[in-house]
MIKEVO-643716 format. One line per 5 residues: number of its first residue (from 1); their letters; for each residue x, z, y of N, C-alpha, C. Coordinates in pm, 1 decimal, decimal comma. Layout:
N
NUM = a = X Z Y X Z Y X Z Y; ...;
END
This chain:
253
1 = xxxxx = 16827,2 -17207,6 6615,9 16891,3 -17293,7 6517,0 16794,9 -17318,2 6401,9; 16780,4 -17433,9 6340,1 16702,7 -17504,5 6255,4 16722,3 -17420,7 6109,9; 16677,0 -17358,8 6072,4 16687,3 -17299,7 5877,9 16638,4 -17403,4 5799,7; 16537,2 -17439,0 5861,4 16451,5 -17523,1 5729,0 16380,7 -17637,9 5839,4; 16400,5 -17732,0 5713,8 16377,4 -17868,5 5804,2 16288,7 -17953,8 5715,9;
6 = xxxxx = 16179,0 -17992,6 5752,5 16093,4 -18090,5 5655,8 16058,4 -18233,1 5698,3; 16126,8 -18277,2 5625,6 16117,1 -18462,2 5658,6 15990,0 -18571,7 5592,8; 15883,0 -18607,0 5703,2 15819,3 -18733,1 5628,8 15789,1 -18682,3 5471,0; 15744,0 -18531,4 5462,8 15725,2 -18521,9 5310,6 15547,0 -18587,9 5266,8; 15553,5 -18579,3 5155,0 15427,2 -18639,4 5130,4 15403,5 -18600,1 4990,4;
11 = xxxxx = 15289,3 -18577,6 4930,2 15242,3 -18455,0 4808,6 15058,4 -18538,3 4824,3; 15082,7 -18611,4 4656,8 14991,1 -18665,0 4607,7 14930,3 -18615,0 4465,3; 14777,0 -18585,4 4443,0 14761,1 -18572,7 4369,1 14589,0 -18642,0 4294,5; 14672,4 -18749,0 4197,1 14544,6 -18818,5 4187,3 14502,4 -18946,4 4292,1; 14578,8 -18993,7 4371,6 14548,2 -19103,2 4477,9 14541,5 -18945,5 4566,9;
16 = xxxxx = 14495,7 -18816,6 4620,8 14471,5 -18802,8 4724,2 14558,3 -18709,0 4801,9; 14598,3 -18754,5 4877,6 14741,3 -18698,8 4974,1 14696,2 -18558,0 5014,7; 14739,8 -18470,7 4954,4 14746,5 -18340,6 4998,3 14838,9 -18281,8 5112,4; 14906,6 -18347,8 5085,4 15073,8 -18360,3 5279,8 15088,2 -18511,3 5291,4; 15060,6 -18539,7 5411,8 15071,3 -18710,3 5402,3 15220,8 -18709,6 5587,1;
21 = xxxxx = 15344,9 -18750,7 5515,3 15409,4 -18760,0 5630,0 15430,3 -18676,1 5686,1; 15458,3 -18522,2 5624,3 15468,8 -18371,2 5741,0 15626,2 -18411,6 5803,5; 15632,9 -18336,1 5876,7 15742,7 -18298,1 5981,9 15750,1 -18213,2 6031,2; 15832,0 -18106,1 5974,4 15850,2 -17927,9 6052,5 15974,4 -17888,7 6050,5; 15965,6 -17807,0 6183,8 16122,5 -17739,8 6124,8 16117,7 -17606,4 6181,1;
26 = xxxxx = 16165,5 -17530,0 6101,6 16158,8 -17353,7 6087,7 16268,7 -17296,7 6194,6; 16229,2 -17234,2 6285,5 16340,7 -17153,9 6339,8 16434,4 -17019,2 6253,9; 16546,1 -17056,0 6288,9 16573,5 -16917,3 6259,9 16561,5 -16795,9 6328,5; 16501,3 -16678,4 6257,9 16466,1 -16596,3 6283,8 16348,0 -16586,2 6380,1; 16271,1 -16638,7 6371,5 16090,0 -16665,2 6442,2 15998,8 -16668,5 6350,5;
31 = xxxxx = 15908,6 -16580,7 6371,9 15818,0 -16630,4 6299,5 15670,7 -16757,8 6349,3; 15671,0 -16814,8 6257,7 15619,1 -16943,9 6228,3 15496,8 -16965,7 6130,3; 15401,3 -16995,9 6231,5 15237,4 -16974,5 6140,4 15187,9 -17098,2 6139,3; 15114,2 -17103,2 5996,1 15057,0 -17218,9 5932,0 14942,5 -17213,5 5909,3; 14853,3 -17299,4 6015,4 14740,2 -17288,7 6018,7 14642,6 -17387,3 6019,7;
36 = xxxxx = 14558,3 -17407,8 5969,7 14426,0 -17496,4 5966,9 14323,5 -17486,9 5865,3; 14250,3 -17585,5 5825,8 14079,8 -17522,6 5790,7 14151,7 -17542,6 5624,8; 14055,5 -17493,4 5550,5 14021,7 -17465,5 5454,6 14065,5 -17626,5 5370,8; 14159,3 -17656,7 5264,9 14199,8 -17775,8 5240,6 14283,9 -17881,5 5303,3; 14339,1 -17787,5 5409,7 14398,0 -17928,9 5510,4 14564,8 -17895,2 5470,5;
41 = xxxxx = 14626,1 -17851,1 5362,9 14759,7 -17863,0 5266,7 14863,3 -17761,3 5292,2; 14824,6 -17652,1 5355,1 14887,8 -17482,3 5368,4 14945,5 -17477,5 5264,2; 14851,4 -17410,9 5186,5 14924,4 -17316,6 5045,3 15037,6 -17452,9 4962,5; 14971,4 -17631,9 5005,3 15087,5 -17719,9 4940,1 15191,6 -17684,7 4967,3; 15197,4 -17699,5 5131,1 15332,6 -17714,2 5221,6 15401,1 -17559,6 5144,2;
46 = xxxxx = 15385,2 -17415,2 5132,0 15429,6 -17285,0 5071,3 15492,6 -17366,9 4921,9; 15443,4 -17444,8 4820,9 15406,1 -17483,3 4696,0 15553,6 -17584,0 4683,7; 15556,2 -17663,0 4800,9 15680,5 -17745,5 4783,9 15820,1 -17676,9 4821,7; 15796,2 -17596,6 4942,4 15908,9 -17527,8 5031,9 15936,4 -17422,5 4903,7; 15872,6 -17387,2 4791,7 15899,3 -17282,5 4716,4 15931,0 -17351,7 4580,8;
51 = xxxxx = 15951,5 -17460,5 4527,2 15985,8 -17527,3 4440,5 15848,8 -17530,9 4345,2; 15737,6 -17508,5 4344,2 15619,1 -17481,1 4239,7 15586,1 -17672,0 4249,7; 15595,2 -17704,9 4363,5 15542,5 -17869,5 4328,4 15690,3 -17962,1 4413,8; 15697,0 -18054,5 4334,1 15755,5 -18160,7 4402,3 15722,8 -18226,3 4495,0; 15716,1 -18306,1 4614,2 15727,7 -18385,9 4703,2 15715,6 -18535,3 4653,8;
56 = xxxxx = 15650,3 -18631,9 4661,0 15669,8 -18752,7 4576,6 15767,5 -18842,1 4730,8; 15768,9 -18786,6 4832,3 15824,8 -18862,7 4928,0 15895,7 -18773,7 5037,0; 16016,3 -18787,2 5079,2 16012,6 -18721,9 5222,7 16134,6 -18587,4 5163,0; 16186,1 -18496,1 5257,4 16310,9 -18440,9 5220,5 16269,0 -18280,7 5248,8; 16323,4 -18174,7 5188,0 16306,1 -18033,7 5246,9 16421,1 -17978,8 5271,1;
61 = xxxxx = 16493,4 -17973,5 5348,0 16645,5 -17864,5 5332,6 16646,3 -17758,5 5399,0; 16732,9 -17624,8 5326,0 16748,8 -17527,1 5374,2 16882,5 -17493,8 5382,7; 16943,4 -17490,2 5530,2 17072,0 -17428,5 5553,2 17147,1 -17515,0 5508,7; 17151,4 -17657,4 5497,6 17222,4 -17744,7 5435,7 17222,6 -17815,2 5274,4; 17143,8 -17694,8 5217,0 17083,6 -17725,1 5099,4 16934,5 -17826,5 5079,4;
66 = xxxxx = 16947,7 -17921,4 4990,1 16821,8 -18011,3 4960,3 16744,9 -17933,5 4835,6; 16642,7 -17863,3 4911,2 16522,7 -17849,8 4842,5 16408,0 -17902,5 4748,6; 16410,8 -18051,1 4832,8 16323,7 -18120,9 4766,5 16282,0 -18166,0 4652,9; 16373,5 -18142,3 4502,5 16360,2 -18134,1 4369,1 16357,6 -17995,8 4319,0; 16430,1 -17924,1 4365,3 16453,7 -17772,8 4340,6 16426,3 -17716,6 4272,8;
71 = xxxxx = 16442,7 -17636,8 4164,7 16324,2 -17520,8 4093,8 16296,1 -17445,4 4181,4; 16171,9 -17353,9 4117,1 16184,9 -17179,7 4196,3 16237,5 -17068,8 4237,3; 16310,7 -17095,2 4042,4 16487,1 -17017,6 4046,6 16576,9 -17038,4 4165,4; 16592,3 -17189,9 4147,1 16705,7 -17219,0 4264,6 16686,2 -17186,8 4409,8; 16538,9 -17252,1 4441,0 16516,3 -17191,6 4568,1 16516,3 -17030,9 4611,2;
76 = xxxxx = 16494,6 -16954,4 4473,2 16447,3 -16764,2 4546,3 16644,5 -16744,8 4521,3; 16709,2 -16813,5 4470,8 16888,3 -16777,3 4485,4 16927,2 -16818,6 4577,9; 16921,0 -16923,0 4703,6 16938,8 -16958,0 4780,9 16899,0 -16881,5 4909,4; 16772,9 -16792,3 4871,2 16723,2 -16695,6 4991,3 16560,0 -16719,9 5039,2; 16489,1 -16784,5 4927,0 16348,4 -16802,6 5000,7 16275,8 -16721,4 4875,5;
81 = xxxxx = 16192,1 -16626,7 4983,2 16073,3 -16548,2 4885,3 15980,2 -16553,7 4916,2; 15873,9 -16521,0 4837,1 15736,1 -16589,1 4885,2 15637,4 -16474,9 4848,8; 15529,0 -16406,3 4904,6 15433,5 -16352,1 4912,9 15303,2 -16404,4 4825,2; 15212,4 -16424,6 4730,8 15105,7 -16492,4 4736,7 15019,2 -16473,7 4803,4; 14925,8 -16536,2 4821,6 14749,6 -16532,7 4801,1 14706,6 -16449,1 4774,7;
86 = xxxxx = 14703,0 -16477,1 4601,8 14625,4 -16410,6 4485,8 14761,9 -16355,0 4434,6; 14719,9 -16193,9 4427,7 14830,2 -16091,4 4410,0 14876,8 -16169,5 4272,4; 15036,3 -16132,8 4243,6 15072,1 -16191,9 4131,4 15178,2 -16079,1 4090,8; 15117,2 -15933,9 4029,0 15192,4 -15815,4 4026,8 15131,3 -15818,9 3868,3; 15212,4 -15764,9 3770,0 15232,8 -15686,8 3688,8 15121,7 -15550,2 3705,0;
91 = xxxxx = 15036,4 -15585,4 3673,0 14900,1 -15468,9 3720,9 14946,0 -15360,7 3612,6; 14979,9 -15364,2 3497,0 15030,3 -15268,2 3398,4 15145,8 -15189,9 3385,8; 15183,4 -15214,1 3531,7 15365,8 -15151,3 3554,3 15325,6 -15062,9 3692,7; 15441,7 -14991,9 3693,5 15415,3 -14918,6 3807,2 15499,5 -15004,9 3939,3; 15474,2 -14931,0 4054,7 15535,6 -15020,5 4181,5 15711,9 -15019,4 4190,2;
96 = xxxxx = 15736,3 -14908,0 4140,0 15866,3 -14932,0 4130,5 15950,8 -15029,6 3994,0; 15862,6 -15055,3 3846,5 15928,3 -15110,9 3775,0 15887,4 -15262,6 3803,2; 15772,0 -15317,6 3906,1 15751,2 -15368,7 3999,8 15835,6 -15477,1 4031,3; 15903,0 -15343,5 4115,8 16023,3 -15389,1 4262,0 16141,5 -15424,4 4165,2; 16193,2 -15348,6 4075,2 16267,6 -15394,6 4011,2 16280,5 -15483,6 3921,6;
101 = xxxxx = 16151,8 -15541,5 3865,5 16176,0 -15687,4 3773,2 16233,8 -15756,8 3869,6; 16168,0 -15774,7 4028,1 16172,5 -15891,3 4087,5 16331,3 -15875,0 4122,7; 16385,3 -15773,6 4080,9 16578,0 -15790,5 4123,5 16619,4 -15874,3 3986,8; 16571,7 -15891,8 3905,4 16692,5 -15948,3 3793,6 16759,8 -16060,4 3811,3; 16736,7 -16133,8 3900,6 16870,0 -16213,9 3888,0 16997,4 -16156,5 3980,8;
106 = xxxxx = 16954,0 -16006,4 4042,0 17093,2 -15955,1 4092,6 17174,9 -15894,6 3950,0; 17102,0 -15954,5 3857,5 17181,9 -15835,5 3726,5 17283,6 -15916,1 3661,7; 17428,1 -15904,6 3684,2 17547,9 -16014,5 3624,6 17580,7 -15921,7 3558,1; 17579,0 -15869,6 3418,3 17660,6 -15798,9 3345,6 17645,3 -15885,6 3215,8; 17725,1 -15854,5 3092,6 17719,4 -15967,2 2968,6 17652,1 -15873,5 2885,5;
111 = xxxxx = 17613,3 -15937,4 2752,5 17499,3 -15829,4 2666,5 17613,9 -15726,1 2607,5; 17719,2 -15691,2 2604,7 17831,4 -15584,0 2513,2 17810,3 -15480,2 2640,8; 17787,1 -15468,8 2759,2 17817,2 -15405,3 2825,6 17661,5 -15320,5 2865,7; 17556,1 -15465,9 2856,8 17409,7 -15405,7 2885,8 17404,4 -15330,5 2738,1; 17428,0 -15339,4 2634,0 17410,5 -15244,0 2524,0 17486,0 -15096,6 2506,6;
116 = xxxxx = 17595,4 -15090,0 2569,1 17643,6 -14943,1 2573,3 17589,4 -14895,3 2743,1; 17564,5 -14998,7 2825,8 17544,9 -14914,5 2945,7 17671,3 -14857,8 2998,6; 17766,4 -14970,4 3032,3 17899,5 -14870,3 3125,1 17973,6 -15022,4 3165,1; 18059,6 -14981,6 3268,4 18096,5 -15048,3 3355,9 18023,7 -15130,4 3502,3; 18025,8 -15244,1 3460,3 17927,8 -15340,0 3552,5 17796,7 -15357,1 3560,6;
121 = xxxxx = 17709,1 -15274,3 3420,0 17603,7 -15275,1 3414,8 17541,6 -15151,6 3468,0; 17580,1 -14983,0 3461,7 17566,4 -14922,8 3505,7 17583,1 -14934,2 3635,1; 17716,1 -14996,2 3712,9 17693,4 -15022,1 3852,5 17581,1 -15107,4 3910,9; 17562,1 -15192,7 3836,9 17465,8 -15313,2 3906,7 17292,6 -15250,1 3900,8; 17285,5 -15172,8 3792,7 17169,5 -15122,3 3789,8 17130,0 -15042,2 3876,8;
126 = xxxxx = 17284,7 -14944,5 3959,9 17242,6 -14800,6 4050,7 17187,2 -14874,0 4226,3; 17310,5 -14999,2 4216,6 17281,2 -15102,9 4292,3 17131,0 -15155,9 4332,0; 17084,1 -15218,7 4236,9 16970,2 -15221,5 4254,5 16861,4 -15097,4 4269,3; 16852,6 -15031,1 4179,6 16810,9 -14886,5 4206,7 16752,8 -14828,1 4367,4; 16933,0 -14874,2 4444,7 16908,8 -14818,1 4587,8 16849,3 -14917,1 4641,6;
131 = xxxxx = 16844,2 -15041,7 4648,4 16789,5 -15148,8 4743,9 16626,6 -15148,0 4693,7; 16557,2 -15132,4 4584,1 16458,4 -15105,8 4526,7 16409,6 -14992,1 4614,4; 16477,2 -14884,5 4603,9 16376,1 -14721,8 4662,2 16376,7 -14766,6 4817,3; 16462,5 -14813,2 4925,4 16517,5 -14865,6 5048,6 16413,6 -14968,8 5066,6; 16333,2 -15044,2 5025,2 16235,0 -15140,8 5038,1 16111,6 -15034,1 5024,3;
136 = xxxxx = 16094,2 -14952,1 4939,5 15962,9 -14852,4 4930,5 15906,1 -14759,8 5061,3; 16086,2 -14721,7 5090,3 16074,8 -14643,7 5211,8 16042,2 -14807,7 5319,6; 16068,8 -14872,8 5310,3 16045,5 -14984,2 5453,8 15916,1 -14992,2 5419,0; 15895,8 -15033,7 5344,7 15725,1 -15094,3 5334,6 15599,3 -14921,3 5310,6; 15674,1 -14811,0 5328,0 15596,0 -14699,0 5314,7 15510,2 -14663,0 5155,1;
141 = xxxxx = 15581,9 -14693,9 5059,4 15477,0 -14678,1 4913,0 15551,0 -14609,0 4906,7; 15611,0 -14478,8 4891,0 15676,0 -14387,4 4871,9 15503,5 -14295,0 4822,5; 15451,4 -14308,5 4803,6 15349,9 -14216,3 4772,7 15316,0 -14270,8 4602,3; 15293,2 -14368,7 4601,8 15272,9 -14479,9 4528,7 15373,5 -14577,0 4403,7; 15491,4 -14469,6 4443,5 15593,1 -14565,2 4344,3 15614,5 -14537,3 4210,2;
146 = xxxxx = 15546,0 -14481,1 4154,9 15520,2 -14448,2 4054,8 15383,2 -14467,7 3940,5; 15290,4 -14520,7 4035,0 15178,2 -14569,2 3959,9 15156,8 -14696,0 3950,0; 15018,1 -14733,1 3864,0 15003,2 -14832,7 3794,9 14962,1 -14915,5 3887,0; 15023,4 -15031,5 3915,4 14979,9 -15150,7 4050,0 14793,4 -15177,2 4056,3; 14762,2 -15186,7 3903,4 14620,6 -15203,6 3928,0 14547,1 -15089,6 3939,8;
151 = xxxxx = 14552,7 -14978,4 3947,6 14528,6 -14844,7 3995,3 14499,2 -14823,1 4149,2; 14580,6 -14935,2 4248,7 14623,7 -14905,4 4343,3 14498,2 -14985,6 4435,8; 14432,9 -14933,7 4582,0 14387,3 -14986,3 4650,7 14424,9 -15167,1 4719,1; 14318,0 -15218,4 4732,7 14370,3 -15405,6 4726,1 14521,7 -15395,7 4785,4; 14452,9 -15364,2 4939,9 14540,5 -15319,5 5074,4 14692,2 -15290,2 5019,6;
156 = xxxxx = 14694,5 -15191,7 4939,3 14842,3 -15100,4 4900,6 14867,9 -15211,2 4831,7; 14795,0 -15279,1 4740,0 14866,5 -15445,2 4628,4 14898,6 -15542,3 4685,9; 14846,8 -15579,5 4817,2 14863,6 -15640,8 4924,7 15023,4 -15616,6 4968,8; 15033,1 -15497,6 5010,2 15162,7 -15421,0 5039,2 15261,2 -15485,4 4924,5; 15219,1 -15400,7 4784,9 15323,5 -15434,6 4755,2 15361,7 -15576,6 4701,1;
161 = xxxxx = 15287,8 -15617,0 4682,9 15274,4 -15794,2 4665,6 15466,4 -15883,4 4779,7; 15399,5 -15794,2 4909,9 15504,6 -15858,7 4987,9 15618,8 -15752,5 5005,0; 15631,1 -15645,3 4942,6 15792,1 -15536,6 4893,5 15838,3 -15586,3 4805,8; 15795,7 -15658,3 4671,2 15858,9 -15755,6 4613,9 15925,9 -15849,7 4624,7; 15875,4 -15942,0 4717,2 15919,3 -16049,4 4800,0 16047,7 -16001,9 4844,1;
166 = xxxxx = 16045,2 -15884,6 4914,3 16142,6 -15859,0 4987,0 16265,4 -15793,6 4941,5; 16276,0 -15699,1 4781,0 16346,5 -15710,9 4702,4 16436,9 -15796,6 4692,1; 16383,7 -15922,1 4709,6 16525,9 -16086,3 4692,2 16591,6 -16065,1 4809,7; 16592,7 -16007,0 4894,6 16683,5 -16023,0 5027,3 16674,7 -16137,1 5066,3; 16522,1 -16197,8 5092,0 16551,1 -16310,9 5187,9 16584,4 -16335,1 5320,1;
171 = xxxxx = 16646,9 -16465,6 5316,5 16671,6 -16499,0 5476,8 16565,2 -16592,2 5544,1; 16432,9 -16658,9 5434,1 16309,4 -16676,6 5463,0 16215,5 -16632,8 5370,6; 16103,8 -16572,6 5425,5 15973,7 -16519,8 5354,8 15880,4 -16615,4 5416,9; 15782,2 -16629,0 5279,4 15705,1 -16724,2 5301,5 15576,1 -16610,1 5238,8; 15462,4 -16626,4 5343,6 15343,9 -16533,3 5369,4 15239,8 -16585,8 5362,9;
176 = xxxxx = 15203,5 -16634,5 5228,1 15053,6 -16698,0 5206,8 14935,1 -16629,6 5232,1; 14837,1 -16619,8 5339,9 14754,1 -16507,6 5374,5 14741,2 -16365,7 5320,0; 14869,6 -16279,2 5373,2 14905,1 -16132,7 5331,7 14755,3 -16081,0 5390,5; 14718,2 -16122,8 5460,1 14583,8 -16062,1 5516,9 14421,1 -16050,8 5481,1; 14464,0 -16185,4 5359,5 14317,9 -16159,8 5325,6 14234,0 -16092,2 5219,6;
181 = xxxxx = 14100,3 -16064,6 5289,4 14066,9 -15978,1 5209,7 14099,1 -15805,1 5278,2; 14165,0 -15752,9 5344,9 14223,8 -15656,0 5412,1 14109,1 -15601,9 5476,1; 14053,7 -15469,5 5541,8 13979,3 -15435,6 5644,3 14107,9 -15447,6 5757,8; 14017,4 -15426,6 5868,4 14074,3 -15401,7 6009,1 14168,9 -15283,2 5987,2; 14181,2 -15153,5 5966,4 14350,1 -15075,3 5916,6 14427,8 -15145,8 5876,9;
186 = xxxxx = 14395,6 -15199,6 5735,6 14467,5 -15255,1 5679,1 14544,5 -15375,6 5728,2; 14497,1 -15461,6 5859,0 14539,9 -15553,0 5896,0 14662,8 -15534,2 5991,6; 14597,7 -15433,7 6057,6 14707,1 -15344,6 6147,4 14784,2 -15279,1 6100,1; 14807,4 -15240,3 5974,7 14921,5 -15194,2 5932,9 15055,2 -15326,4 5879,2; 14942,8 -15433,7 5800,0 15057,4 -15550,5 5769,0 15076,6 -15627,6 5889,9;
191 = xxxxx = 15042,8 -15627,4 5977,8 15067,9 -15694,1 6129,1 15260,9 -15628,7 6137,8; 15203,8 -15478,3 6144,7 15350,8 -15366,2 6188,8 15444,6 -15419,9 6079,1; 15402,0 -15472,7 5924,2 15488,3 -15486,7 5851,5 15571,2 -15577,0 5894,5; 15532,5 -15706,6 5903,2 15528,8 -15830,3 5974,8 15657,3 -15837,3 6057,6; 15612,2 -15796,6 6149,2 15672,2 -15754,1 6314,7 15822,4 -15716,8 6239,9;
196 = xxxxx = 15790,2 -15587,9 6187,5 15946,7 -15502,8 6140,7 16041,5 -15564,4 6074,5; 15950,4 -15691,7 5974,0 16053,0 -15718,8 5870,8 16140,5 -15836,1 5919,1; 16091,8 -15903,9 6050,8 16153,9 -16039,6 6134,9 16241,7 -15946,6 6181,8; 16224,8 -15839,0 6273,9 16295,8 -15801,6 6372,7 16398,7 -15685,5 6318,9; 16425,4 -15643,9 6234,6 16458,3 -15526,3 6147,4 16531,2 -15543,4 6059,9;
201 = xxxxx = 16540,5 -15664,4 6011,8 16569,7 -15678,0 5854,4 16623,2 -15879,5 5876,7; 16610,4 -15905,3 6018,1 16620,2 -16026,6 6100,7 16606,3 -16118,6 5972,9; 16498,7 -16128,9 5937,3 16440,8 -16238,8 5810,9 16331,9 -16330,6 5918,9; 16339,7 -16428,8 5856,2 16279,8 -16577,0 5894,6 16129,9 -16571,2 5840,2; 16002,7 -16578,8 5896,4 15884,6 -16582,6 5838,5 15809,8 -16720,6 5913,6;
206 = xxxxx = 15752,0 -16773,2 5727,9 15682,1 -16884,7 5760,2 15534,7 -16814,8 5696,6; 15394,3 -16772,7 5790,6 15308,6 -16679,8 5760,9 15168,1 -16829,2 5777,5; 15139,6 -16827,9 5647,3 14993,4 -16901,2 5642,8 14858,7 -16795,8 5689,1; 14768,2 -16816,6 5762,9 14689,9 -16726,9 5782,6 14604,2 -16742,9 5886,1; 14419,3 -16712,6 5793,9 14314,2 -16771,6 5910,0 14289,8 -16653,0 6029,0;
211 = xxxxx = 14324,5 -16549,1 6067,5 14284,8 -16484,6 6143,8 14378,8 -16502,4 6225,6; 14267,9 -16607,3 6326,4 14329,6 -16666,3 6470,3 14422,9 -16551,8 6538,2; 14319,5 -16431,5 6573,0 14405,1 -16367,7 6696,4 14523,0 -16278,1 6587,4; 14546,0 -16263,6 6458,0 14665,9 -16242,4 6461,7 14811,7 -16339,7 6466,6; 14752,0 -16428,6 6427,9 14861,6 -16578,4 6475,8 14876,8 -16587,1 6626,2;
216 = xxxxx = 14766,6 -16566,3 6718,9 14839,9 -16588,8 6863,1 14875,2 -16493,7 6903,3; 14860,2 -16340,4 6849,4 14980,1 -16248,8 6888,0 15082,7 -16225,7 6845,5; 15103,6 -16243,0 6700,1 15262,9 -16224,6 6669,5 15347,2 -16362,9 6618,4; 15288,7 -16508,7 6669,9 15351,4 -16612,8 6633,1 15438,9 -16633,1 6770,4; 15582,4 -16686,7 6714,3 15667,4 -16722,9 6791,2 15637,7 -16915,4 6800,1;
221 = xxxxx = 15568,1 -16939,6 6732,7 15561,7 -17104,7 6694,4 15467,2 -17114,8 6592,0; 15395,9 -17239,7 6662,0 15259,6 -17263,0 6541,5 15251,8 -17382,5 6508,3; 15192,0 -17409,3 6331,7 15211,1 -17565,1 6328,1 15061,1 -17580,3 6261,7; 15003,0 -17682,6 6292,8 14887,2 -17683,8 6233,1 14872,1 -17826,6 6201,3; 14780,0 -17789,0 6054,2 14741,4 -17895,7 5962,6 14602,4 -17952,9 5925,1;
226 = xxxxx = 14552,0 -18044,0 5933,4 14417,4 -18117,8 5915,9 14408,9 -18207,1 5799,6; 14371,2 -18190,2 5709,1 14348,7 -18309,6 5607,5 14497,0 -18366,1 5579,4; 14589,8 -18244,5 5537,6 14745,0 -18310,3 5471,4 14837,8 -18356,1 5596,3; 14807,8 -18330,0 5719,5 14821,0 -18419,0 5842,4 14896,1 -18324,3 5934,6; 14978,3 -18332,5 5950,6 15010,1 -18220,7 6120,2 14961,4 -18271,5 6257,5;
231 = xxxxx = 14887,8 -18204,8 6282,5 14807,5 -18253,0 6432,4 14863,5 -18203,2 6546,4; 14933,6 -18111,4 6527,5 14963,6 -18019,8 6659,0 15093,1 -17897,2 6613,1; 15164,0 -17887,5 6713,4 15266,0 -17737,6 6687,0 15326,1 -17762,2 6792,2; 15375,0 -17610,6 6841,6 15399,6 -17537,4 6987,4 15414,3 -17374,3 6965,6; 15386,3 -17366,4 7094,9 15384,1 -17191,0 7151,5 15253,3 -17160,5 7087,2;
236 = xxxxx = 15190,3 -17079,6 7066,4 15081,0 -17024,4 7090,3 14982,1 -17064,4 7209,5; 15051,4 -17057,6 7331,3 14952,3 -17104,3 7457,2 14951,6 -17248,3 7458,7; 15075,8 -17346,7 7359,8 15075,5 -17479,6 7350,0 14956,5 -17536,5 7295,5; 14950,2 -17461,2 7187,1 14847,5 -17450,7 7092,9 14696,0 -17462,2 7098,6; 14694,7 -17354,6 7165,5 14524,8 -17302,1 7193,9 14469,1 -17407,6 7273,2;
241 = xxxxx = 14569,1 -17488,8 7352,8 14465,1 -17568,8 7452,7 14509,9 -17721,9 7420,3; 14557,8 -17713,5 7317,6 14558,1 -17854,5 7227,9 14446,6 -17952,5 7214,7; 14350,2 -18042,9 7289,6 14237,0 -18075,1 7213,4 14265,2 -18125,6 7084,7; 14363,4 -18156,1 7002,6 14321,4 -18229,9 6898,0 14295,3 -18105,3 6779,4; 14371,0 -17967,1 6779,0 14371,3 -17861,3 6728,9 14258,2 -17810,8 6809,9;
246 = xxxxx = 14206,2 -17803,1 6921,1 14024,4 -17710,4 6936,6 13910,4 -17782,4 6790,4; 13960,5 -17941,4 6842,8 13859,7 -18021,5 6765,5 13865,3 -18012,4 6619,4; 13959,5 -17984,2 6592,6 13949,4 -17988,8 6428,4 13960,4 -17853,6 6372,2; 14005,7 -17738,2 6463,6 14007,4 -17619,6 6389,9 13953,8 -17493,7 6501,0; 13996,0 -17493,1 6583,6 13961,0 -17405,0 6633,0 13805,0 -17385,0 6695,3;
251 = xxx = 13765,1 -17518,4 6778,7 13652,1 -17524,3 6800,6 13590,8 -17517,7 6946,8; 13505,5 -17608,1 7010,5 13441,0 -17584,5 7141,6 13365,3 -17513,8 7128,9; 13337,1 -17479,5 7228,9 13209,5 -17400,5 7295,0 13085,1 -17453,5 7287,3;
END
């Protein structure tokens, strides 16, 4: 069944089409990799689906909801969280006060009640509390939840970069290369993350990311992009023997 559906979108900046005419649509519960060279409108396509840029053309909906003007707010209340790139942690906080900024919009109590601390605010806080430590234990920083994020090895910021994410209880995560930059451990451990958090936690992943052979082993569906353009999307084995995707990204012999 369709979660997310992208219509004829199109994302200009300056005369030059950064998405010219995309067309995708997200399975539920599959994960779904976004791939092509260096400039060909990845991190856009993450940028619009996450409310950071508008669309000047073309539609995004999720679950019946229209995306396509959206804030960020609106979209991470609706159920989409997003991973970056370039870590975007609170380097001066520890991993657990972390995990818990990224809950505040689970916090409904009024300011008479957040000032004595009783009733709905004490509940909502213990609330969060448990879904906070319950993400530490999933993602394994239980060693770590207590220190300073920039203290912490890339790899472990990496980590927790995407335990944050997952704090919102999404029903899609969006995975702007969790991988890069990583050694080989490190890759194999966010691979296992990956894997667990689709199948485990049955969340929807849309994963941007250049390391081919981890896209053709754990992609359920691949869409690939050239110069703002979708050229190709399939299986994995659809994929690989695509000529118009060898020629523009992957490459002959």
């Amino acid at each position: 069944m369709a979660q997310l559906t992208i219509t004829d979108i199109t994302l200009t900046f300056g005369g030059l089409n950064a998405l010219q005419d995309v067309n995708m649509t997200i399975e539920q519960g599959l994960i779904t990799s976004v791939i092509g060279p260096n400039g060909a409108g990845k991190t856009s396509l993450l940028n619009c689906i996450s409310g950071f840029y508008h669309p000047g053309k073309g539609k995004i909906c999720f679950m019946g909801h229209d995306l396509t003007h959206s804030s960020p707010h609106q979209v991470s209340i609706l159920g989409i969280a997003r991973a970056f790139q370039n870590i975007e942690l609170f380097k001066g906080m520890s991993v657990l006060d972390n995990l818990l900024l990224a809950r505040h919009k689970n916090l409904k109590y009024n300011f008479l009640q957040a000032v004595f601390f009783f009733g709905r605010a004490s509940q909502s806080e213990a609330e969060n509390r448990e879904y906070v430590e319950e993400v530490i234990d999933f993602m394994e920083l239980e060693p770590f939840r207590k220190k300073m994020v920039g203290s912490l090895a890339y790899g472990v910021q990496k980590r927790v970069e995407v335990a944050r994410a997952l704090t919102l209880e999404p029903k899609l995560l969006l995975l702007d290369e969790p991988m890069a930059g990583m050694n080989l451990e490190e890759k194999e451990d966010m691979v296992r993350f990956i894997i667990d958090i689709q199948q485990e936690r049955n969340t929807t992943i849309v994963l941007v990311e250049h390391d081919l052979g981890v896209v053709m082993d754990i992609s359920d569906y691949i869409c690939v992009l050239d110069f703002g353009q979708l050229i190709g999307s399939g299986t994995p084995k659809e994929v690989s023997s695509d000529k118009k995707v060898i020629e523009a990204y992957i490459g002959e012999e």
